[in-house]
Structures are given as C-alpha cells and as structure tokens.
N, C-alpha and C positions, 0 to 999 in steps of 0.2 A: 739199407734202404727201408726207410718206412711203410708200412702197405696200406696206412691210414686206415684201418677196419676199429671199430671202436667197439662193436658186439660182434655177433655171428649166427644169435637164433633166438627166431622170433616166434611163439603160440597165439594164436589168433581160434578162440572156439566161437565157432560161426552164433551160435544163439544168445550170444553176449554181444552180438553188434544190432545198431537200430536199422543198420541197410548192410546185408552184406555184401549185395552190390558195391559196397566200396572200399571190399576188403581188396581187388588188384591195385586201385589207388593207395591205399595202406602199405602194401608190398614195395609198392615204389618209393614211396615217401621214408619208409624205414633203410630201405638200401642210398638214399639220399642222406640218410640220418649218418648210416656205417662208413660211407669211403666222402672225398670229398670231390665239393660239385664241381670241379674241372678235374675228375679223373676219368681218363681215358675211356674206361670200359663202364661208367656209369649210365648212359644212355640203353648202351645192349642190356646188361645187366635188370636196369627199370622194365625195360621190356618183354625179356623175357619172362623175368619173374612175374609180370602181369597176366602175361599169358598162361602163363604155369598155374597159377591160384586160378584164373577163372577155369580153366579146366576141372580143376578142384573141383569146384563149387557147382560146373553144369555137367560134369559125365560121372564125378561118385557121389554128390549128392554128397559132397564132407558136412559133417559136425565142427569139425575142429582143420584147420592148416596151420604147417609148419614149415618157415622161412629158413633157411641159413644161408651163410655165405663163409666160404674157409678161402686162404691161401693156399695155392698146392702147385709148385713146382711149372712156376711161371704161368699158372691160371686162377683163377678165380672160380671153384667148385660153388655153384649156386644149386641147393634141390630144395624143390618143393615135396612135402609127405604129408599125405593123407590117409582116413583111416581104411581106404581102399573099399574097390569093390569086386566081388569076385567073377571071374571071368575079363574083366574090363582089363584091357592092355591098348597102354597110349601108342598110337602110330600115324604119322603123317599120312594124308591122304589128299587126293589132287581133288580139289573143287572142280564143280563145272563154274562156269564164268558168270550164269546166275546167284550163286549161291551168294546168301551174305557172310556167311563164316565159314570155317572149316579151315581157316589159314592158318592155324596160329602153330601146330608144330612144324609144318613147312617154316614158317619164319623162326620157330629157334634152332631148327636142322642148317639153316643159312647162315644163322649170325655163330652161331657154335660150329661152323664147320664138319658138321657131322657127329665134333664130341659130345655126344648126349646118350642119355639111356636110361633105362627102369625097370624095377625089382623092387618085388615084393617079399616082404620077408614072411617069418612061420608066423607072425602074430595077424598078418594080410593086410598091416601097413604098405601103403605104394608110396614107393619115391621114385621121380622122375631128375632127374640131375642133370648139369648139364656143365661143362670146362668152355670158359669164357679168358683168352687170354690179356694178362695182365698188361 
C-alpha cells in the first residue's frame, strides 16, 4: 500500500520569511504538498501542524521550525521542533470562554486522541509530536 508521502522534513528559519505570520499556512501547504489531497487524515494533519508552528513562533519565540511527517505503524508521526525555550513545557489548558486563544493543544489532544507528547533534548531543542492515524 502506498503511503503517498513524497518528503518528510521541512526547515523553515523564521528571519528568511517576509511574514512569518505565514509560516502555519506554509506548514499546511507543505503537508498538502507530501500526502494526497483526498487522504484521509490530511485535513487533521494541516491542522494540527498549523497549530504546532504557531505555537512555535508565539510561546519560544523560534528562529528557525521544523516540519516532518513519518509513517509509523498505522499513524502518521507528525512533530513540530524548535530551538526551544527553557522552562517552557507545552500543555493544554482550559480557556475561559472569553479568551480568543489558548485552544489550540485542546484541539490536537482531540484530533490525536491523546497520542501526543514533548521532549526536549540535551541540545534544548523541543519537539512536540503527535500520532495521527492513517
């Protein structure tokens, strides 16, 4: 069975874009690029990774994000990695019903069924990952 993935990882250094504002539309558009646009899990996919980069960009303050997407044993391993910030640990958190954001790990803990998670390594890269079934 084909998995139609055509790459797997994408480098995006945030001060080589004219808006990085539209580095989550990037994210999307690149995983539109990798599987094909009636596969199943491409809508969760665009979204979460949307949401994964903007995080990036508004709670470590990234330089630089990095995309990928692997097969792995009937999911779709998508993580976002940045060059991390210390102390900073990604975790859903319930809005009050004013709030305009603060949803966006609530919605990849839903569409991922809870398979999701983050670690940093010895270098204080953070990846957040997450298992989207194929």
């Amino acid at each position: 069975m084909s998995s139609s993935l055509h790459a797997g990882v994408k480098l995006w250094t945030v001060g080589e874009l004219d808006d990085p504002a539209m580095l989550p539309r990037l994210a999307r558009t690149e995983l539109a690029a990798w599987l094909r646009a009636d596969h199943q899990a491409l809508d969760d996919l665009r979204l979460i990774a949307s949401e994964l980069v903007a995080n990036a960009l508004q709670h470590a303050a990234a330089q630089w994000v990095r995309l990928s997407l692997a097969p792995e044993a009937g999911f779709w391993r998508l993580a976002v990695t940045d060059p991390g910030r210390d102390g900073l640990v990604p975790r859903p958190r319930v809005p009050a019903d004013t709030d305009a954001s603060g949803r966006g790990l609530l919605l990849v803990h839903e569409l991922t069924r809870g398979l999701w998670g983050t670690y940093q390594d010895r270098t204080g890269e953070r990846t957040v990952w997450t298992l989207v079934p194929r």
